[in-house]
C-alpha positions in Angstrom: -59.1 -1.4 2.2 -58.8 2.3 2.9 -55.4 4.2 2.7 -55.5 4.9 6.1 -55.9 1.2 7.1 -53.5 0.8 4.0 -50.8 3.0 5.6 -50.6 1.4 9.1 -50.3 -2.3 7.8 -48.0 -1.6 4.9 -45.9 1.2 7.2 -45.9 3.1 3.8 -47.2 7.0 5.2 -50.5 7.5 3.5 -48.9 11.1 2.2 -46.3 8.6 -0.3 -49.3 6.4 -1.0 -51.2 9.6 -2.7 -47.9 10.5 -4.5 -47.9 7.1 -5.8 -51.0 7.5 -6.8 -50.2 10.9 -8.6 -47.4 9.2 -10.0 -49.4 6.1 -11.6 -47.0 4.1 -9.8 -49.8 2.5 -7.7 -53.3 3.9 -8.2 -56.3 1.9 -6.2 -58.3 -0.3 -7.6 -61.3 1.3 -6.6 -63.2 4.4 -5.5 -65.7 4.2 -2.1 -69.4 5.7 -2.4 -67.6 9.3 -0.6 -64.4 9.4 -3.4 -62.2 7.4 -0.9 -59.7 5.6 -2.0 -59.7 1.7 -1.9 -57.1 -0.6 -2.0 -57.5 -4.3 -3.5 -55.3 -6.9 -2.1 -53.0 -6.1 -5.5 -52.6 -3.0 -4.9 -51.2 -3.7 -1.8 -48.6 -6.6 -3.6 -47.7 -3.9 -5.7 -47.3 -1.4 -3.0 -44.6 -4.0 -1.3 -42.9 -4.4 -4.6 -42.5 -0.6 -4.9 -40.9 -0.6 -1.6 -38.8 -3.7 -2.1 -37.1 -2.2 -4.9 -36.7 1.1 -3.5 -34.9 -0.7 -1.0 -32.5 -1.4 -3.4 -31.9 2.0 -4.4 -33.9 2.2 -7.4 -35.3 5.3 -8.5 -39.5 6.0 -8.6 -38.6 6.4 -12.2 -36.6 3.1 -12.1 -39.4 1.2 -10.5 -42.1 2.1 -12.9 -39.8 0.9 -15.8 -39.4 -2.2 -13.8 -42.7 -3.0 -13.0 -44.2 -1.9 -16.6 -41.9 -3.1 -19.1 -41.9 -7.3 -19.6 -38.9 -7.3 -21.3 -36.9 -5.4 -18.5 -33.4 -7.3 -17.3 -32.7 -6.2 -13.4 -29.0 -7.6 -14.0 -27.4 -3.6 -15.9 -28.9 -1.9 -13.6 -28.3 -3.9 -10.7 -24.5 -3.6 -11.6 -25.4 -0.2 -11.5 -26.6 0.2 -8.5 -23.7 -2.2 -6.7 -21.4 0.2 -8.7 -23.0 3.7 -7.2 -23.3 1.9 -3.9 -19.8 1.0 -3.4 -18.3 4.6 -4.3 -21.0 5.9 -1.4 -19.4 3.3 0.9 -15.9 4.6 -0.3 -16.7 8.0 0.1 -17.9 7.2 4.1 -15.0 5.3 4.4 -12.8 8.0 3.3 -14.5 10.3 5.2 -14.2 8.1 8.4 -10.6 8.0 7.8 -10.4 12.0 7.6 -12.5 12.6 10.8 -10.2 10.0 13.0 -7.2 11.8 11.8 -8.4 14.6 13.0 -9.1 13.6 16.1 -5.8 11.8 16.8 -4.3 15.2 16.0 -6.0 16.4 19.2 -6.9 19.7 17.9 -7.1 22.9 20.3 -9.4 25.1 18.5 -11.1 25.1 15.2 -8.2 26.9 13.2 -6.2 23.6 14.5 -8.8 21.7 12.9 -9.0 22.9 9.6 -5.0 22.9 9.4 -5.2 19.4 9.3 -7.5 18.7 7.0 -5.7 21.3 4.5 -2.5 18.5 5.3 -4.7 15.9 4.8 -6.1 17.0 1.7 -2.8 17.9 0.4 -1.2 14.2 1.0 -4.4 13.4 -1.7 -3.1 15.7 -3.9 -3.6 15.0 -7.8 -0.1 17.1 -7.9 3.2 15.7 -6.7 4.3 19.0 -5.3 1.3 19.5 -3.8 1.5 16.0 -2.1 5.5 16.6 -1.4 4.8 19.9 0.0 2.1 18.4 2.6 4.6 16.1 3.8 7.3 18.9 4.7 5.5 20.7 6.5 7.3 21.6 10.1 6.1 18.8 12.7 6.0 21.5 15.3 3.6 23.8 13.6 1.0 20.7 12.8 2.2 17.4 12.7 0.4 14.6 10.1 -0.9 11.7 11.8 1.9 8.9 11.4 -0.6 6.3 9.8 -2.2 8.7 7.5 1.3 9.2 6.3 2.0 5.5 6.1 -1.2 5.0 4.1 0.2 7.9 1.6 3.7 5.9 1.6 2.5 3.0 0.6 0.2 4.5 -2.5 3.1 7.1 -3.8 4.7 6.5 -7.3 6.4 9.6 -7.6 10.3 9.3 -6.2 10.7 12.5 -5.0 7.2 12.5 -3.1 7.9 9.1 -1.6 10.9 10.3 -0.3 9.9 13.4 1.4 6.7 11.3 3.1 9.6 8.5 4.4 11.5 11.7 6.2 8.3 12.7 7.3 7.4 9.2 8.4 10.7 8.7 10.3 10.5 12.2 12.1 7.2 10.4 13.8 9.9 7.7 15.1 7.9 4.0 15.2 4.5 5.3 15.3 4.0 4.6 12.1 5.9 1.2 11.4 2.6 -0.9 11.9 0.9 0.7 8.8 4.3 0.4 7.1 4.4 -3.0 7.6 0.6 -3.7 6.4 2.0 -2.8 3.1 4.5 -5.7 3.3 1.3 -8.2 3.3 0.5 -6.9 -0.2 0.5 -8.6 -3.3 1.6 -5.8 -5.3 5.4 -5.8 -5.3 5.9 -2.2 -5.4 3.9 -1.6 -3.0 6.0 -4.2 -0.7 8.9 -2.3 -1.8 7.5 0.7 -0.8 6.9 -0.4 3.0 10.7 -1.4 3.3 12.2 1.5 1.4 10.1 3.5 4.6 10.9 0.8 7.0 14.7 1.1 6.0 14.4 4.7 7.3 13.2 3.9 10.7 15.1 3.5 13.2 14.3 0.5 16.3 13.9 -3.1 16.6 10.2 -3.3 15.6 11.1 -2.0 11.9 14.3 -4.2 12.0 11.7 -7.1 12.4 10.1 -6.6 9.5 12.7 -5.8 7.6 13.9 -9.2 8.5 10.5 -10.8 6.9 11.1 -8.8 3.9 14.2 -10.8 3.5 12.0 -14.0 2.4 10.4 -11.8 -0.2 9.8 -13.7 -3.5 10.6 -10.6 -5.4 14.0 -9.1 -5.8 12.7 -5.6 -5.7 12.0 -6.4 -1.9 14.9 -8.5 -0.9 17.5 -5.7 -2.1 16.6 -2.7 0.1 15.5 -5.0 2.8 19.0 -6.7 2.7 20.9 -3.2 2.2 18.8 -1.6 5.1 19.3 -4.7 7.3 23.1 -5.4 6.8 23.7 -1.5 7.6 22.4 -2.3 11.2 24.5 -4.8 11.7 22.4 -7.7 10.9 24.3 -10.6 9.5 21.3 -12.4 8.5 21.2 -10.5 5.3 24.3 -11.8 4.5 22.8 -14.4 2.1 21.2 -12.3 0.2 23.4 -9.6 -0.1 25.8 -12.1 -1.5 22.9 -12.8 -4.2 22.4 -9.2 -5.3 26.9 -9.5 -5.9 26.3 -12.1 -8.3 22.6 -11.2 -10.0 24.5 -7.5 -10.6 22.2 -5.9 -8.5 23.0 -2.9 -6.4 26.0 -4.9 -6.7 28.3 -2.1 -5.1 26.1 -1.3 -2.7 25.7 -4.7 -1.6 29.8 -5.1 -1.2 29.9 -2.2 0.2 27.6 -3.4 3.4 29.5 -6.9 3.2 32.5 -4.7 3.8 30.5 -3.4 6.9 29.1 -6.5 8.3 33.1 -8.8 8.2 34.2 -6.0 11.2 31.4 -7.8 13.2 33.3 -11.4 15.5 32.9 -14.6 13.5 31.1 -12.8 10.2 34.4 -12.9 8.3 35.0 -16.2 7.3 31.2 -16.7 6.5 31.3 -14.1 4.2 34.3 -15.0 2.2 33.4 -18.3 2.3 29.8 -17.5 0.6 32.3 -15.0 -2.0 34.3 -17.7 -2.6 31.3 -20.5 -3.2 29.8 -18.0 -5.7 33.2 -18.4 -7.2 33.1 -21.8 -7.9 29.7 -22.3 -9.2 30.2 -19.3 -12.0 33.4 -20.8 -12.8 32.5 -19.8 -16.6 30.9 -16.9 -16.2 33.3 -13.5 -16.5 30.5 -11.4 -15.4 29.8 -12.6 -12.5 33.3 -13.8 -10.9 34.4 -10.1 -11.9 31.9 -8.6 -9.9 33.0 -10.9 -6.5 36.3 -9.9 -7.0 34.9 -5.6 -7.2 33.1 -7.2 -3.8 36.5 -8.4 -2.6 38.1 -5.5 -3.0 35.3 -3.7 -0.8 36.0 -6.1 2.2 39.1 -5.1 4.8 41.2 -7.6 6.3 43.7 -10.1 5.4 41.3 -13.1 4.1 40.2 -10.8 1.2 43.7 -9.7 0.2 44.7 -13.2 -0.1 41.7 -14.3 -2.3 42.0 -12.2 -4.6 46.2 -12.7 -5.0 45.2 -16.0 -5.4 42.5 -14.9 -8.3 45.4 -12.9 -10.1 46.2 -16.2 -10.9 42.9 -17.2 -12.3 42.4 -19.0 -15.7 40.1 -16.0 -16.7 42.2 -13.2 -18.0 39.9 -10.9 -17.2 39.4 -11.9 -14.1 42.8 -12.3 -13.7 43.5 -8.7 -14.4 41.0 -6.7 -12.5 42.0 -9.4 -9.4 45.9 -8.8 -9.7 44.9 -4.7 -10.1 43.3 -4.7 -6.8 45.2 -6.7 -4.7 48.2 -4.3 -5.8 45.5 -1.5 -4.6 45.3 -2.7 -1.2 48.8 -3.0 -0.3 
């Protein structure tokens, strides 16, 4: 078979057949009576498997090897090429991302444009001041996109960063509390606490919503600022846990400090001290933790708290006893 005839059945141009052929990669069989090139039906098996594996990615180098050497193993370099191909696919995809935030930012010109890529690159920032500075940038003179900053929220380890991104976040108002809340679905912890550390800073019922599902969090990292953040609007829900972080000793004070809050609110009183007082029981031998209910007591207006902890400057525990009777006379 001729290259021409070669070329429209294989769909291989009959230019890349001759620089096969230059290559060694796939040289015809034969020679016609004029010098014409002549392809045997293995030449043409070979010519498919060229273009089988190129379709992988390989390399003309790559091929050859492959197609030479017996002892070649596809399975390193396959790993390879699934390893090359995926940071191409994340390089698109990051791209992609880049281009739609652009476009949500509705620039006006050009000079628009390139302002918020320079934000966008800067929220990628190796540097944390770099990163911090991106997201303080005045929301009048270009403003980030609330998800790209929600997507930088939920990636930050650096404090100080993640706190000037969830100022930044909350100046956008609830735009971005669905890519928050993505970050609550995570399996990583910190990342979950990351979402309701921004959530926390949002104001309106949609973030108070998922604060409320961070409250079933298996991991106390979550529960806490979830319960602090929900307690401080008024939610009594978090009272359970909030009563939890008293007696694990963490963000104890805070935590009292918001039950304080939360017995001003009809009926939440007696719930409360009753929880305090449960937490009493079941610790009965542990100092540690009945001392810090009655720090939480003393936290709590109103009569029903004054009169537990009278009643605890009586307690068996001396310790308990003491720091009880100290702040009952504090109160009067």
């Amino acid at each position: 078979m001729l290259i021409g005839e070669v070329a429209r059945r294989s769909g291989v141009s009959s230019r890349m057949l001759r620089h096969y052929d230059s290559l060694g990669l796939v040289r015809p069989t034969g020679r016609t009576v004029g010098g014409y090139r002549e392809y045997a039906d293995e030449d043409i098996r070979r010519i498919f498997h060229v273009e089988s594996l190129r379709s992988l990615g390989l390399s003309l180098r790559q091929i050859s090897r492959a197609l030479e050497d017996p002892t070649f193993t596809p399975s390193t370099l396959v790993g390879d090429l699934i390893r090359q191909a995926e940071d191409r696919v994340n390089r698109e995809q990051e791209l992609l991302e880049r281009l739609r935030a652009v476009d949500a930012s509705a620039p006006s010109d050009w000079q628009d444009a390139l302002r918020i890529v320079e934000l966008l690159r800067g929220l990628t920032s190796p540097h944390a001041a770099r990163r911090q500075q991106a997201a303080l940038s005045p929301a009048e003179d270009m403003p980030v996109p609330a998800d790209r900053l929600a997507d930088a929220i939920l990636n930050e380890a650096d404090p100080n960063v993640a706190g000037a991104l969830r100022w930044a976040l909350a100046r956008a108002g609830g735009d971005g509390v669905a890519g928050v809340v993505a970050g609550l679905r995570s399996e990583d912890a910190r990342i979950r606490q990351r979402a309701v550390l921004a959530l926390a800073e949002i104001p309106g019922e949609e973030a108070g919503t998922a604060l409320a599902e961070a409250l079933g969090d298996s991991d106390a990292r979550v529960r806490g600022p979830a319960a602090l953040a929900l307690g401080g609007r008024g939610a009594t829900a978090a009272t359970p846990s909030l009563v939890r972080m008293v007696v694990d000793g963490t963000n104890d004070v805070e935590a009292a400090e918001v039950l304080g809050a939360l017995v001003e609110i009809p009926g939440s009183a007696e719930r409360i001290m009753a929880a305090l007082a449960d937490e009493l029981a079941a610790h009965a031998g542990d100092s540690a933790v009945r001392i810090r209910v009655v720090q939480a007591l003393a936290e709590i207006p109103g009569p029903l708290a004054r009169g537990m902890l009278r009643q605890l400057a009586e307690d068996d525990d001396p310790a308990v006893a003491l720091i009880a009777s100290a702040l009952a006379d504090r109160g009067r």
